[in-house]
C-alpha angles and dihedrals in degrees: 000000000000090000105136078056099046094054099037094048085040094060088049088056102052085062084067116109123192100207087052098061092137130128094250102037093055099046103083092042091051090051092050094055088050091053089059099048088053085053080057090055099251111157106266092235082047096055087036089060090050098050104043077047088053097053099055088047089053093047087053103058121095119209135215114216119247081021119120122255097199101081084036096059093041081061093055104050096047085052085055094044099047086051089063098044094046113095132190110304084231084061090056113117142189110191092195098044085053090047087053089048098050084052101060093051086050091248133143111226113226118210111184108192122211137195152105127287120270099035105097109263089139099057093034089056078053098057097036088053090051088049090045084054093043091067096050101265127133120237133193114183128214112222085215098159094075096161105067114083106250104009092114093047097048095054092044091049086052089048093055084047086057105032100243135130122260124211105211141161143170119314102255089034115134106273096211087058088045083058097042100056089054098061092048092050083049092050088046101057103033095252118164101217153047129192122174129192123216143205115270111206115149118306090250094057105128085197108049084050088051087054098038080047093056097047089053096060099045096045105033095212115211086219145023122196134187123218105215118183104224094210089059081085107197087358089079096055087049095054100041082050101054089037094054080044092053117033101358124253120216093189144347141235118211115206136198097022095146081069104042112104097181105042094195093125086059104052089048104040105082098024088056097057095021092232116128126255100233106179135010119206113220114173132009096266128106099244093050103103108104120201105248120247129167089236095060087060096037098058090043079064114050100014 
């Protein structure tokens, strides 16, 4: 995970004397470790941002002499690191503590879940579903992207798996009734939550924005999440940014990060929109979908 990253960024490192923490003597290593960063597809204004954050950190160490800077300069960039993945505490969100919430006011919680096809929503409604179980809350899910073939039939086969209802109706159906129906079944029976699965055309379709637009105001979701595929690289930074333009994101979901060898989507991502990262997926079971912490990628990184 993230190795292409970790060595490149690790021969940049070693460059790194202690005794030549100046303005002008780190300038050409710090470029150059943003220049690496850029070849592991982090965002340019994202690797920018670190390594402008990695040289203050440098110029502020002070040195002892006959000490070591290696453990000096890992400091350093983690600190940096940790500067870029951290969002506005007000973004923050914990997707357990609001369904709670919504419980004790006797209201379903409503998640609708956005991306484009081939990054993995549907499985990753699948394993949210099965972590919002987990916790002992109950779960319906819309079958809202009625236009794909076999859409429908992949997210009601996840639901028997699960044990969970499905709301479903005909391919070509409106997907806002579709959503609809789901939170009235939800309110009926007293279910927690509401998660609704949408179409995934590319991120530029007028008309999928005009739809997604269309489901948002008659449902009012609590969250909405985007589903970004880490190994996508600066793809991903495009799309969650024309998504959050466009209809509005609250969080985001990365997929496929046990196979991503680069790791730059994931740095940007959420740097690039603000918006927190709030789970990785990293394998094809149900419980693999890991709640995301700075730690976790830091340490991919310079471990």
């Amino acid at each position: 995970m993230f190795g292409k990253l970790k060595k490149g960024l690790q021969s940049v490192l070693k460059k790194i004397k202690i005794k030549e923490l100046s303005d002008k003597d780190l300038d050409p290593i710090i470029q150059n470790f943003i220049d690496e960063m850029i070849r592991n597809e982090v965002a340019f204004e994202t690797a920018n941002a670190i390594g402008e954050a990695l040289k203050e950190e440098l110029l502020n160490i002070e040195h002892e002499r006959f000490k070591s800077a290696k453990p000096m300069i890992t400091e350093a960039l983690t600190k940096a690191i940790y500067r870029i993945l951290q969002v506005p505490p007000e973004n923050e969100i914990d997707i357990l503590k609001k369904i709670e919430e919504a419980k004790s006011r006797s209201e379903v919680y409503v998640i609708l879940m956005l991306g484009i096809n081939g990054t993995g929503k549907t499985t990753t409604i699948a394993k949210l579903t099965h972590l919002i179980t987990a916790n002992n809350y109950s779960v319906v899910l819309a079958a809202a992207d009625t236009y794909r073939a076999g859409a429908i039939t992949q997210l009601s086969n996840h639901a028997k798996k699960l044990g969970v209802k499905v709301i479903a109706q005909d391919y070509n159906a409106d997907p806002t009734a579709v959503a609809i129906d789901a939170i009235y079944h939800a309110e009926a029976k007293g279910v927690n939550v509401v998660i609704i699965d949408t179409a995934g055309r590319m991120q530029n379709n007028v008309n999928l924005v005009r739809e997604l637009d269309k489901i948002i105001r008659n449902t009012e979701p609590d969250l909405k999440i985007f589903v970004g595929d880490a190994l996508a690289g600066n793809d991903v930074v495009r799309q969650a940014s024309q998504f959050n333009e466009d209809i509005g994101i609250d969080g985001i979901i990365m997929t496929k990060i046990d196979s991503d060898a680069k790791g730059g989507g994931v740095l940007s991502v959420a740097h690039a929109i603000s918006k927190p990262i709030l789970f990785l997926g990293v394998g094809q079971g149900y419980s693999d979908l890991k709640k995301f912490e700075a730690d976790f990628i830091v340490k991919q990184i310079l471990s």
